[in-house]
Structure formats: C-alpha cells, structure tokens
Biopython code that builds the backbone (N, CA, C, O; Angstrom):
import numpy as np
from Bio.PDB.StructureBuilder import StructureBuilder

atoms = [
    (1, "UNK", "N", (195.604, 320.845, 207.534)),
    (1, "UNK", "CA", (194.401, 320.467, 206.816)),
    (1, "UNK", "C", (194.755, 320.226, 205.361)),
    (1, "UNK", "O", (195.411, 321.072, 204.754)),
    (2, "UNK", "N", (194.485, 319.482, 204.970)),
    (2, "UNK", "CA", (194.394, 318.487, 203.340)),
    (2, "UNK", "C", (193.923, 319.922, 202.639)),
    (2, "UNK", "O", (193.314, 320.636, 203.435)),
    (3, "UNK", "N", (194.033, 320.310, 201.722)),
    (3, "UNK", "CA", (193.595, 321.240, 200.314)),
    (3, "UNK", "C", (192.000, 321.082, 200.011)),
    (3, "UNK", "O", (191.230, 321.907, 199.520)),
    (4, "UNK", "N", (191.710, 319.501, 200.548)),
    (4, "UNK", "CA", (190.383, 319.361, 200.128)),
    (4, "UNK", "C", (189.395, 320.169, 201.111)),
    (4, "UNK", "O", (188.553, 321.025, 200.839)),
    (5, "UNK", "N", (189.764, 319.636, 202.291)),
    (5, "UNK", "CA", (189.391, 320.257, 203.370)),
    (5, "UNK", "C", (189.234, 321.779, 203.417)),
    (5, "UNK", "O", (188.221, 322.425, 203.687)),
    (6, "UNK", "N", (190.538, 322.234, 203.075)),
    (6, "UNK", "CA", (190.427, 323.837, 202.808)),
    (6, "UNK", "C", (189.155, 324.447, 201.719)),
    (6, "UNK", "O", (188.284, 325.241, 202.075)),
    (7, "UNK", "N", (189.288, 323.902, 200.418)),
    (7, "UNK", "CA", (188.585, 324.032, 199.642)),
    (7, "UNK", "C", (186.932, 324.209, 200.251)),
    (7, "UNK", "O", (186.212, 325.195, 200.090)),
    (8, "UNK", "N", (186.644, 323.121, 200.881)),
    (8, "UNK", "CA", (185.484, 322.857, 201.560)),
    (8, "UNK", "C", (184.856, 323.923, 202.607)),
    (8, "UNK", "O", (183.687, 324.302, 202.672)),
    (9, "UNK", "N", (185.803, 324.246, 203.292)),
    (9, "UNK", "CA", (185.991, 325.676, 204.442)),
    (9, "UNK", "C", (185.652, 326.751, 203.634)),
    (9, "UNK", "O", (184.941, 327.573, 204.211)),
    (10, "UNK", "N", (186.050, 327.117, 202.003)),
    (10, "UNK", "CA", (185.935, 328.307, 201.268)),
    (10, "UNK", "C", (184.699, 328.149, 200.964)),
    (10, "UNK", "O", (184.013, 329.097, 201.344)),
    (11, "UNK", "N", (184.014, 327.166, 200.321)),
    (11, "UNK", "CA", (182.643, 327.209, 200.194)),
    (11, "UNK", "C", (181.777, 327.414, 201.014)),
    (11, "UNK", "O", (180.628, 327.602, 200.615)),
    (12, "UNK", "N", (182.058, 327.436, 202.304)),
    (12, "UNK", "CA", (181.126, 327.418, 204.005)),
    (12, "UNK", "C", (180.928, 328.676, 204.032)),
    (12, "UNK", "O", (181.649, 329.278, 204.828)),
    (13, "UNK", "N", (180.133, 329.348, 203.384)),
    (13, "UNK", "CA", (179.447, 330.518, 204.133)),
    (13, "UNK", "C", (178.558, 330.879, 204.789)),
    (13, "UNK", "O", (178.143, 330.015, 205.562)),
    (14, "UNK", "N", (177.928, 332.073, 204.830)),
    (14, "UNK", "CA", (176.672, 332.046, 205.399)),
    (14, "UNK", "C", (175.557, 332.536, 204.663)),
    (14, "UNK", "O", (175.667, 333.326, 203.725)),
    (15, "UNK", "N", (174.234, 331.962, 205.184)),
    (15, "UNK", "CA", (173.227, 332.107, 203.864)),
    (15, "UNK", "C", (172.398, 330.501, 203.935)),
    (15, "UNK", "O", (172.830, 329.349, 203.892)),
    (16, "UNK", "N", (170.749, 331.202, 204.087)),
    (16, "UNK", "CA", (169.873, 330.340, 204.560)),
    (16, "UNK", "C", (169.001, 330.333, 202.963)),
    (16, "UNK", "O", (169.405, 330.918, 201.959)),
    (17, "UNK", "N", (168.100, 329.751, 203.034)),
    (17, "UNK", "CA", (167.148, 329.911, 201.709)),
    (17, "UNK", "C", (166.184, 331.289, 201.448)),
    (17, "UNK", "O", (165.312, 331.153, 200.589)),
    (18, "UNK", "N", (166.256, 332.262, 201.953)),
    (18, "UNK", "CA", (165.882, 333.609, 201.478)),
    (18, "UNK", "C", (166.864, 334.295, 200.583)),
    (18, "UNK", "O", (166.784, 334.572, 199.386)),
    (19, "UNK", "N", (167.829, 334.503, 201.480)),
    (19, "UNK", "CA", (169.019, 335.382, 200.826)),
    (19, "UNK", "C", (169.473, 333.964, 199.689)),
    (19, "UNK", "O", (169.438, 334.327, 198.513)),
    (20, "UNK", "N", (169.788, 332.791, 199.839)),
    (20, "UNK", "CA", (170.384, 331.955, 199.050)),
    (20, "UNK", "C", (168.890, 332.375, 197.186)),
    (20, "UNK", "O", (169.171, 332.214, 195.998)),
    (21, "UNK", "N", (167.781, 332.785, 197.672)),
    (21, "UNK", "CA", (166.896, 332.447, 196.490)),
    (21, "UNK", "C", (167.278, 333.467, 196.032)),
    (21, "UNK", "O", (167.344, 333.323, 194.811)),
    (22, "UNK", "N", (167.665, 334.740, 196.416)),
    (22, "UNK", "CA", (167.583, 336.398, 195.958)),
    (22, "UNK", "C", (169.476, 336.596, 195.073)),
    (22, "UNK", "O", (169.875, 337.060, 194.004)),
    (23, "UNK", "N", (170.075, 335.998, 196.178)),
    (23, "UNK", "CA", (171.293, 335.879, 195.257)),
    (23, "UNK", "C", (170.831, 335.228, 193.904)),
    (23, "UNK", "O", (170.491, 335.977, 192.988)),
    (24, "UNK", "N", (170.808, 334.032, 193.759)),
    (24, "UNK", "CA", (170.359, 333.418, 192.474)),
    (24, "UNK", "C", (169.616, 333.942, 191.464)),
    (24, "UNK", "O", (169.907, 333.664, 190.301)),
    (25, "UNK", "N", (168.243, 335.016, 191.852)),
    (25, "UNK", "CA", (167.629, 335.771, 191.102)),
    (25, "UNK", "C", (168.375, 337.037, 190.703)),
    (25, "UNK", "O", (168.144, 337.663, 189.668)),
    (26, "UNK", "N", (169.445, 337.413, 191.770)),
    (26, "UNK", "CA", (170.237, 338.308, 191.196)),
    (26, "UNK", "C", (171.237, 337.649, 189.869)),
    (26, "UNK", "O", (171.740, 338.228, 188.906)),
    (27, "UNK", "N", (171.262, 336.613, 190.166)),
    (27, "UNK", "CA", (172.157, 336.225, 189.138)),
    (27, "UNK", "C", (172.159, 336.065, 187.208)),
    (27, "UNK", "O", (172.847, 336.337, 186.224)),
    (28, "UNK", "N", (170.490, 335.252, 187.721)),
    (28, "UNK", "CA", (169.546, 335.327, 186.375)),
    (28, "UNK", "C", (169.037, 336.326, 185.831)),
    (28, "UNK", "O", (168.551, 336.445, 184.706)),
    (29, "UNK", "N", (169.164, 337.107, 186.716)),
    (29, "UNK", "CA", (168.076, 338.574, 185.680)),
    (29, "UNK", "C", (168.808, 339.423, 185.074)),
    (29, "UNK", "O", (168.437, 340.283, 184.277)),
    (30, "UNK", "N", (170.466, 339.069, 185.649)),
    (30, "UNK", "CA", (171.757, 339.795, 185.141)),
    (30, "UNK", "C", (171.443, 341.138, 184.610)),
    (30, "UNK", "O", (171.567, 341.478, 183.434)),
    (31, "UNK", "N", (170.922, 342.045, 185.826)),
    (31, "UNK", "CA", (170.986, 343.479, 185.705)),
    (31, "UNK", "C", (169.049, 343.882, 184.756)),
    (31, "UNK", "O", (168.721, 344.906, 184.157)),
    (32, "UNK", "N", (168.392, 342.876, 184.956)),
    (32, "UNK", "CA", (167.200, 343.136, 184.354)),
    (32, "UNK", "C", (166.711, 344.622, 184.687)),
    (32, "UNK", "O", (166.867, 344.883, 185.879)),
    (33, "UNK", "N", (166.316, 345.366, 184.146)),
    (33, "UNK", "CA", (166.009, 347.049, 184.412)),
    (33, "UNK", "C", (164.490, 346.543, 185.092)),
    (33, "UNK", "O", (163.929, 345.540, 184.650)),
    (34, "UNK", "N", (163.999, 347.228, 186.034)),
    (34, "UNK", "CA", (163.041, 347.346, 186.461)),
    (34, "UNK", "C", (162.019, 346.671, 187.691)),
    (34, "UNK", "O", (160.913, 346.936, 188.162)),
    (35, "UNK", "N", (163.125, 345.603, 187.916)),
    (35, "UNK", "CA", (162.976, 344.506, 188.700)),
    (35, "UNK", "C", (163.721, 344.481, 189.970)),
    (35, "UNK", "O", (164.937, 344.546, 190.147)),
    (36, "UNK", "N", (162.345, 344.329, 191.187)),
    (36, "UNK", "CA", (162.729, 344.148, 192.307)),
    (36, "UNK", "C", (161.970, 343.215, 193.217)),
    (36, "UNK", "O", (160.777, 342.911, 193.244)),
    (37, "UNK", "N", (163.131, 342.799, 194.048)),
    (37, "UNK", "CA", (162.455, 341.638, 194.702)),
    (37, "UNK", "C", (162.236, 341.756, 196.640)),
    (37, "UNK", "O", (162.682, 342.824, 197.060)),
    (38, "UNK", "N", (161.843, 341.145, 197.377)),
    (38, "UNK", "CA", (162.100, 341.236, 198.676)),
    (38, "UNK", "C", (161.754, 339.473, 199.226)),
    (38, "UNK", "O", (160.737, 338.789, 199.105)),
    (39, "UNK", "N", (162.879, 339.225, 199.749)),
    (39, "UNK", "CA", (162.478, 337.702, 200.481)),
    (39, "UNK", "C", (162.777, 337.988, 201.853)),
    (39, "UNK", "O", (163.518, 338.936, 202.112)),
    (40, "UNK", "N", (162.055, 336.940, 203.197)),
    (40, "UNK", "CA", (162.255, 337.054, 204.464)),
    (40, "UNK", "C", (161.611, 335.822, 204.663)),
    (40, "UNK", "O", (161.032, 335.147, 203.812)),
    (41, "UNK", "N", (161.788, 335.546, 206.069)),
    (41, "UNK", "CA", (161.043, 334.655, 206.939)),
    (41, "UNK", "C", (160.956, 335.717, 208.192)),
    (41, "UNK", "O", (161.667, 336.534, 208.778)),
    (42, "UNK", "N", (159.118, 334.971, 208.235)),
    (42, "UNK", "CA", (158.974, 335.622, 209.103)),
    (42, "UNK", "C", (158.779, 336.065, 210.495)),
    (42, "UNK", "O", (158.262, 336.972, 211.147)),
    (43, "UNK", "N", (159.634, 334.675, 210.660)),
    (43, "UNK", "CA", (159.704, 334.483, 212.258)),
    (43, "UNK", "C", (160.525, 335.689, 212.799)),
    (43, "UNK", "O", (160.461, 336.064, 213.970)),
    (44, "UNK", "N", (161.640, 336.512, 211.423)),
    (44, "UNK", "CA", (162.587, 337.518, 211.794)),
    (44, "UNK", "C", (164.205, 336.699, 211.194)),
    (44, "UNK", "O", (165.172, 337.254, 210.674)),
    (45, "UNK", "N", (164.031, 335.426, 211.468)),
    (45, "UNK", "CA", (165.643, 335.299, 211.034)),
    (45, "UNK", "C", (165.652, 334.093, 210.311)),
    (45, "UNK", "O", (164.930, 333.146, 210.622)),
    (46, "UNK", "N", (166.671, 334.073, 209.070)),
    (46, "UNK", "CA", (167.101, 333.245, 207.235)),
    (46, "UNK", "C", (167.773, 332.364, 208.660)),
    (46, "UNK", "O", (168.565, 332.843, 209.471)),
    (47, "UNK", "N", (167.428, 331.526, 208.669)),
    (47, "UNK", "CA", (168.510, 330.450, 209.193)),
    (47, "UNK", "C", (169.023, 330.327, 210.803)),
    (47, "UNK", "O", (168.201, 329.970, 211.647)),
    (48, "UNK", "N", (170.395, 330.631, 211.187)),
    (48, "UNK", "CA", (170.521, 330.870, 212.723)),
    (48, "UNK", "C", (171.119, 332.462, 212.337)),
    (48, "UNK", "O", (172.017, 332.822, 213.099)),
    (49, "UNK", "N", (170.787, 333.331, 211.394)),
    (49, "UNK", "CA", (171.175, 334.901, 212.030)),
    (49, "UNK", "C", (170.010, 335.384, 211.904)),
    (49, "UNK", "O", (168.922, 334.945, 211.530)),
    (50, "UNK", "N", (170.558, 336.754, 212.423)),
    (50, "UNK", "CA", (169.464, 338.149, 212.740)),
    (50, "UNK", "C", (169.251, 338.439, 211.620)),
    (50, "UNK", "O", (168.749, 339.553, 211.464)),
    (51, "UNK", "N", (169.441, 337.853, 210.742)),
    (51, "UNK", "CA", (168.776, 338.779, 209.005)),
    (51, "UNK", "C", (167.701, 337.973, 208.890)),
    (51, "UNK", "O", (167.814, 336.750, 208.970)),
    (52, "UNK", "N", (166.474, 338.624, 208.678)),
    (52, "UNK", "CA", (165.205, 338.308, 208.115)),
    (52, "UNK", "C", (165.084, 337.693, 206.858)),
    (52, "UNK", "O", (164.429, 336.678, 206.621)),
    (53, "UNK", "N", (165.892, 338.499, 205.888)),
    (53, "UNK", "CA", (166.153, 338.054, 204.455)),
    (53, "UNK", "C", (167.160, 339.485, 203.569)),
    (53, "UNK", "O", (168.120, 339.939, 204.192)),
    (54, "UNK", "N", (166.948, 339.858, 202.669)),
    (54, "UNK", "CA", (166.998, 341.206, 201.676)),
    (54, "UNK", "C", (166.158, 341.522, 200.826)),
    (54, "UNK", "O", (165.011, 341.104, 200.673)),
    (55, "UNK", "N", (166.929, 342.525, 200.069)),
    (55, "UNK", "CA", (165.839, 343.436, 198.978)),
    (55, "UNK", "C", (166.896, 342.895, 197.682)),
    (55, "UNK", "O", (167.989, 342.336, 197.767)),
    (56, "UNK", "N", (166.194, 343.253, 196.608)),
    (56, "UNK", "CA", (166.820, 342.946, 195.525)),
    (56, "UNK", "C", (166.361, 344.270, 194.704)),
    (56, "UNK", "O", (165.156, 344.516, 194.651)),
    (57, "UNK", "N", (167.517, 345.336, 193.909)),
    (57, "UNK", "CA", (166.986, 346.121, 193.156)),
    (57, "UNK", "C", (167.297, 345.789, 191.508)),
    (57, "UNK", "O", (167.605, 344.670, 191.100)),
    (58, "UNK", "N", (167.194, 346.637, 190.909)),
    (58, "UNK", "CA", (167.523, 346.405, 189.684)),
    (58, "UNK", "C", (168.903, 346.752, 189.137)),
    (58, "UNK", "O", (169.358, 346.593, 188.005)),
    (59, "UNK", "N", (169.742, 347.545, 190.826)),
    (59, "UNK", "CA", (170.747, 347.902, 190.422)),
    (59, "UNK", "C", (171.888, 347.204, 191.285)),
    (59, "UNK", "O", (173.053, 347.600, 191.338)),
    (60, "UNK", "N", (171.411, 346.201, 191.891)),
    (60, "UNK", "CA", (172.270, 345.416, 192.697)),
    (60, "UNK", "C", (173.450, 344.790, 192.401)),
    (60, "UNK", "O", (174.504, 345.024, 192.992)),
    (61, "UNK", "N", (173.267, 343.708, 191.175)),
    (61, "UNK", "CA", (173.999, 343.548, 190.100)),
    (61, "UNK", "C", (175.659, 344.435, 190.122)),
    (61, "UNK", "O", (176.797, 344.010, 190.321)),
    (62, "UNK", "N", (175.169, 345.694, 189.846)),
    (62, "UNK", "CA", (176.136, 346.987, 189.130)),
    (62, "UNK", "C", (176.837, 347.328, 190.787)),
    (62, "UNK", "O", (178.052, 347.519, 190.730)),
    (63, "UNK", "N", (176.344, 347.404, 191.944)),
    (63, "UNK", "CA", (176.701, 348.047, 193.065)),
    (63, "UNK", "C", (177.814, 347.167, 193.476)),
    (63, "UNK", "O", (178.971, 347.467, 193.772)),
    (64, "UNK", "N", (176.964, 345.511, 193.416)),
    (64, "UNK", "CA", (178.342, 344.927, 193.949)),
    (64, "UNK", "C", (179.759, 344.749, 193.272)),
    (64, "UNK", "O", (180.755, 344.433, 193.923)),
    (65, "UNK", "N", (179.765, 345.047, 191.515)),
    (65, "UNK", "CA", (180.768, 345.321, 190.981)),
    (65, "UNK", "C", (181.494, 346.024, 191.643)),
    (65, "UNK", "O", (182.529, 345.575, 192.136)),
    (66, "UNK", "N", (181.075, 347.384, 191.810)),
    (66, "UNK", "CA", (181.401, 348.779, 192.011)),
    (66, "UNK", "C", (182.321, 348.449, 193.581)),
    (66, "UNK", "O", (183.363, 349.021, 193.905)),
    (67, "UNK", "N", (181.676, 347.501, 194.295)),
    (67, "UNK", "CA", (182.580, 347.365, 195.870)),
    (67, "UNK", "C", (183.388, 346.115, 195.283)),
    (67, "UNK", "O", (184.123, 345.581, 196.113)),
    (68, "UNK", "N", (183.386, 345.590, 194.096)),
    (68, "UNK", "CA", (184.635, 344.105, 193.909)),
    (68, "UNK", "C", (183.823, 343.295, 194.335)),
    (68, "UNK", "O", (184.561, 342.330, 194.531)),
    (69, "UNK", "N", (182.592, 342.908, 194.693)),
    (69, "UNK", "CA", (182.402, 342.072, 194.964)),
    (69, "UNK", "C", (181.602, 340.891, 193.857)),
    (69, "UNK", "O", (180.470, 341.107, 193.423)),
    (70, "UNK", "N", (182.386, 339.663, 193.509)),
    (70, "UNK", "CA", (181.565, 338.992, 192.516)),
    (70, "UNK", "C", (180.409, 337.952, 193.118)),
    (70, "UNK", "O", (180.483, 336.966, 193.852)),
    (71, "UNK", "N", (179.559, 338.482, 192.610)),
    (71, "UNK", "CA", (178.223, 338.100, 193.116)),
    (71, "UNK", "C", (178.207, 336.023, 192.926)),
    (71, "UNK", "O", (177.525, 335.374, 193.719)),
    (72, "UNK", "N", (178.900, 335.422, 191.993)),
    (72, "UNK", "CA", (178.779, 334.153, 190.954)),
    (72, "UNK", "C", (179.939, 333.498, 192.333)),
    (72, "UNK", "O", (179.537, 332.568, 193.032)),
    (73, "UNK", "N", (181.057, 333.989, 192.521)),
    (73, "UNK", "CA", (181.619, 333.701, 193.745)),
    (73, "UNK", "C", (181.251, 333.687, 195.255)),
    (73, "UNK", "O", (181.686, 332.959, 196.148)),
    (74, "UNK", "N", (180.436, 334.574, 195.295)),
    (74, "UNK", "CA", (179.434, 334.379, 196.678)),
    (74, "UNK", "C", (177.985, 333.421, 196.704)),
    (74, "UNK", "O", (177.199, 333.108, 197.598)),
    (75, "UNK", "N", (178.051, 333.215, 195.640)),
    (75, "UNK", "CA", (176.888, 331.814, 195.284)),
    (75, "UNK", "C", (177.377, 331.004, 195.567)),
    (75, "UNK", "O", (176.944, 330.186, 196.377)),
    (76, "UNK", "N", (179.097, 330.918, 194.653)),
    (76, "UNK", "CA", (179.158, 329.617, 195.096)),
    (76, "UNK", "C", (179.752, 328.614, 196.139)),
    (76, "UNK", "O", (179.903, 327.394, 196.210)),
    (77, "UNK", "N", (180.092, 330.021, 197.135)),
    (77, "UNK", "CA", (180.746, 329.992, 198.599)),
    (77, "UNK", "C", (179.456, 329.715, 199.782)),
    (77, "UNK", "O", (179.666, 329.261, 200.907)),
    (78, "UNK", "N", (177.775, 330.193, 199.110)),
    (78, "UNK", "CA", (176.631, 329.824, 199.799)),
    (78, "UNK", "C", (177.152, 330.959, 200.729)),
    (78, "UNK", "O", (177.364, 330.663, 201.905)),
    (79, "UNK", "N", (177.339, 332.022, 200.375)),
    (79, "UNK", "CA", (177.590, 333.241, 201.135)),
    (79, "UNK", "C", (176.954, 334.361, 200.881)),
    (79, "UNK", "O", (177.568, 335.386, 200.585)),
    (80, "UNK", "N", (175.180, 334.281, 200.997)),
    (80, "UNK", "CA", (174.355, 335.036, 200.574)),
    (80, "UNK", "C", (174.434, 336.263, 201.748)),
    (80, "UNK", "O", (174.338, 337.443, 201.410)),
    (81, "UNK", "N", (174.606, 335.886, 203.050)),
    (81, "UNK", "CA", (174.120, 336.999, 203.720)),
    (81, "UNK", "C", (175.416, 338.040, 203.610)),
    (81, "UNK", "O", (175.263, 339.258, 203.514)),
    (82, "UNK", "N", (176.369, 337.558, 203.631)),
    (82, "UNK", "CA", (177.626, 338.540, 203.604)),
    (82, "UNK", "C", (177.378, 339.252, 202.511)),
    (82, "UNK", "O", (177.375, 340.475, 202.649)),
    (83, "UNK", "N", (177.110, 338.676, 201.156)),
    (83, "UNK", "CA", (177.022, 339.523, 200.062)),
    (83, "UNK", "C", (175.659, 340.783, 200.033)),
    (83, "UNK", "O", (175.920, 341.766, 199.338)),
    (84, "UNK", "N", (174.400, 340.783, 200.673)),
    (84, "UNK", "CA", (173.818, 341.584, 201.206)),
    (84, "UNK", "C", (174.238, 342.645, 201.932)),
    (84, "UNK", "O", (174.296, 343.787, 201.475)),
    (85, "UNK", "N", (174.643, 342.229, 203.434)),
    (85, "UNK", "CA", (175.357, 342.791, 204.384)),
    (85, "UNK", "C", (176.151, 343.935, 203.390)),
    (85, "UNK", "O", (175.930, 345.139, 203.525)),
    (86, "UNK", "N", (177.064, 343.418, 202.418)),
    (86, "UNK", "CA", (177.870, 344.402, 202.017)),
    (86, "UNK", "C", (177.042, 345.198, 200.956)),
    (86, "UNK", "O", (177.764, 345.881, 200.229)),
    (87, "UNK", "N", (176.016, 345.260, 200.751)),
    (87, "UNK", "CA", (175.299, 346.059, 199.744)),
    (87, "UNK", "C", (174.468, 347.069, 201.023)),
    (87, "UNK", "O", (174.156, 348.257, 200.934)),
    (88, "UNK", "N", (174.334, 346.463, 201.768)),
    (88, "UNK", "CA", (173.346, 347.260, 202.998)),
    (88, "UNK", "C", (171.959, 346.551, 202.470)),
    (88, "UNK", "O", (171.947, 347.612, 201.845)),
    (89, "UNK", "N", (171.336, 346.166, 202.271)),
    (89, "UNK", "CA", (170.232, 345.196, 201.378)),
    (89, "UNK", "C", (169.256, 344.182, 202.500)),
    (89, "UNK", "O", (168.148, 343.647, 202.512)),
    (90, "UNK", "N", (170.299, 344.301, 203.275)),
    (90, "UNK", "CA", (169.850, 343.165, 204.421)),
    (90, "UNK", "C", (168.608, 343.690, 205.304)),
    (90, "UNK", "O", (168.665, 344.793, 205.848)),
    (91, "UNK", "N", (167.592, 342.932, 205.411)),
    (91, "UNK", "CA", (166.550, 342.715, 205.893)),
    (91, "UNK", "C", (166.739, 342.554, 207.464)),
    (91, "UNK", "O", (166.945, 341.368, 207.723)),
    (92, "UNK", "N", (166.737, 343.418, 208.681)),
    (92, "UNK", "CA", (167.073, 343.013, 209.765)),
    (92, "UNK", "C", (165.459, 343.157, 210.357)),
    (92, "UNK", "O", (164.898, 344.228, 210.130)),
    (93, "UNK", "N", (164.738, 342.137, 211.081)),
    (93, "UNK", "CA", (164.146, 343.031, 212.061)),
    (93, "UNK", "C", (163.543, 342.473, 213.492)),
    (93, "UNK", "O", (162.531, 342.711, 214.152)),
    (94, "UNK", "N", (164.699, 341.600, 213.629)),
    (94, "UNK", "CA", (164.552, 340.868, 215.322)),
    (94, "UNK", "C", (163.570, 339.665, 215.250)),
    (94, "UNK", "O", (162.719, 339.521, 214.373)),
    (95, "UNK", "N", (163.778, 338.901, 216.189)),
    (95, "UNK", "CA", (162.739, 337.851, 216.209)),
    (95, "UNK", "C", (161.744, 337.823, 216.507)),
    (95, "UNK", "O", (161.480, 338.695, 217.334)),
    (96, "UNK", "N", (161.078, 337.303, 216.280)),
    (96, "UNK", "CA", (159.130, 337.495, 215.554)),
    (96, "UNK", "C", (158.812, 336.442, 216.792)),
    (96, "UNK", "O", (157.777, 336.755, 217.381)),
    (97, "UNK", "N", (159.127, 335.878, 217.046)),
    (97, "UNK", "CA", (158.829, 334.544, 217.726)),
    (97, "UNK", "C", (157.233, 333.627, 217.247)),
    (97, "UNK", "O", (156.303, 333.103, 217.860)),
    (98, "UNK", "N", (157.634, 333.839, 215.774)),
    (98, "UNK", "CA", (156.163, 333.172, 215.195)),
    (98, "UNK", "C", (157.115, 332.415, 214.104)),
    (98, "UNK", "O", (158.301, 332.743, 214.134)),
    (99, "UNK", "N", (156.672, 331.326, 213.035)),
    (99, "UNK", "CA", (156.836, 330.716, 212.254)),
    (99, "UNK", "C", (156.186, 330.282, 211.396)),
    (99, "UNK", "O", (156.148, 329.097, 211.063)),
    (100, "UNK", "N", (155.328, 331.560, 210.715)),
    (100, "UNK", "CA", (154.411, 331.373, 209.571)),
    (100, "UNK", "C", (154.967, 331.007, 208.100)),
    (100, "UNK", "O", (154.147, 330.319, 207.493)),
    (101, "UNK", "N", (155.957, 331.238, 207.476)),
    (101, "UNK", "CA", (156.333, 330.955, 206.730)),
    (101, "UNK", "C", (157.535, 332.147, 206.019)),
    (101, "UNK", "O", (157.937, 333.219, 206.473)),
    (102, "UNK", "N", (157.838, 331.485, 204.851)),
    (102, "UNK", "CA", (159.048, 332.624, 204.389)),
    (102, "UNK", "C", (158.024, 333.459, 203.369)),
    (102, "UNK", "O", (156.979, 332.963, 202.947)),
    (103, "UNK", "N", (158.475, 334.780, 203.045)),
    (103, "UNK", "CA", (157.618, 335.465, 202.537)),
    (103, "UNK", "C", (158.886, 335.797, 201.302)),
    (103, "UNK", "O", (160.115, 335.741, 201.256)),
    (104, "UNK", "N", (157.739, 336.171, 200.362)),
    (104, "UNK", "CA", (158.580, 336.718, 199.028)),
    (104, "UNK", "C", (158.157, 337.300, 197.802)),
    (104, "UNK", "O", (157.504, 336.375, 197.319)),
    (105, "UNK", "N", (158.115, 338.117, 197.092)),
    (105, "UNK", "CA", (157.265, 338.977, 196.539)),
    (105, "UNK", "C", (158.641, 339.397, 195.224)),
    (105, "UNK", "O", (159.823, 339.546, 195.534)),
    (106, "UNK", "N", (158.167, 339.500, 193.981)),
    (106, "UNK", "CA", (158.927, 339.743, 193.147)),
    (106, "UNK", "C", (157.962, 340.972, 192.452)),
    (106, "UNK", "O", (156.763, 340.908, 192.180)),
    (107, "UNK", "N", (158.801, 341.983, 192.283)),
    (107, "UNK", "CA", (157.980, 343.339, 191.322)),
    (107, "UNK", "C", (158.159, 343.619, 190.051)),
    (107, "UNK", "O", (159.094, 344.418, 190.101)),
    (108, "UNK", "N", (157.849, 343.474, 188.823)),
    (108, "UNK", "CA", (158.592, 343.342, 187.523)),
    (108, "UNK", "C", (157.803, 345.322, 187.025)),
    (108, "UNK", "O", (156.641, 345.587, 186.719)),
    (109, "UNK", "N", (158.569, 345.937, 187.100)),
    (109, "UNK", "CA", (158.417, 347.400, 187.359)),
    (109, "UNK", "C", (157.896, 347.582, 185.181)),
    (109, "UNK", "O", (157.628, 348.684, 184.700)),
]
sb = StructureBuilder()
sb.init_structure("model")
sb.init_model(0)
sb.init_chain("A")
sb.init_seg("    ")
for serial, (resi, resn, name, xyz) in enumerate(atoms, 1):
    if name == "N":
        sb.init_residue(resn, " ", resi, " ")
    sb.init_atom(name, np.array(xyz, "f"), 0.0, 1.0, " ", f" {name:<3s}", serial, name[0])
structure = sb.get_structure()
C-alpha cells in the first residue's frame, strides 16, 4: 500500500455524530470547570455500534492525559468511540428499535 493509502487507514476510525460532537466539545471547552455534557441516539446505537453515545465531564480532558491518550489525535483519526471506550464514558444501552432522533443536553454547572 502507497503511504497515502496508509495515511488514509490512520485516519479511519470509529465514531458516528454523537461521540464525533462530544469529542469536539471536549476539545473547545479545554478543561472548562463545571461543565457536562451527554449525547446519544436514541434508537440505542452512534452509527453501526452498540454505543448509544457518551458523557462528557469536566474532568475528561485531564483523565485522558493521565491514560496518554491525546484527545486532538483521536479527532483527527474520527476515532470518537475508542476514545470514550477508553475513559469508560461510553453510553451503552442496546437497541431501541425506534428512531426518534439523537438526543443531547449540555449542563454548564
């Protein structure tokens, strides 16, 4: 495979538009004190996995340091659910078999 190709493979992660919006807000609020968020859909699953969506705390930011994980690199790999997954953050709760819409709620504490 060509370098480009590879390159292209590194950016392929996983991560639908719940977890993809909550990463990003993690990104902007860069450790904002007091602020928490929760996104899902609520059929039960972000895309084609079993994650509903996540939580966002105010200390999320600081946790994924703490495991190495750079949050600005999993954005830009579109690798929202892994970066959850590894916080424990992840929203699981089976399929709904409905399709009302994505839900999302931001708390400014």
């Amino acid at each position: 495979m060509e370098n480009g190709g590879a390159d292209i493979a590194q950016r392929d992660g996983r991560g639908h538009r719940n977890v993809e919006f909550l990463l990003s807000l993690v990104l902007a609020l860069n450790a904002e004190p007091g602020v928490h968020a929760l996104a899902g859909d609520t059929d039960g699953v972000d895309g084609g996995e079993e994650i509903a969506g996540a939580v966002v705390t105010s200390d999320t930011l600081a946790r994924a340091w703490a495991l190495g994980i750079r949050p600005a690199d999993s954005h830009a790999r579109k690798d929202a659910h892994a970066f959850f997954e590894a916080l424990g953050d992840s929203v699981v709760i089976g399929p709904m078999l409905t399709n009302v819409n994505d839900f999302r709620a931001v708390y400014l504490g």
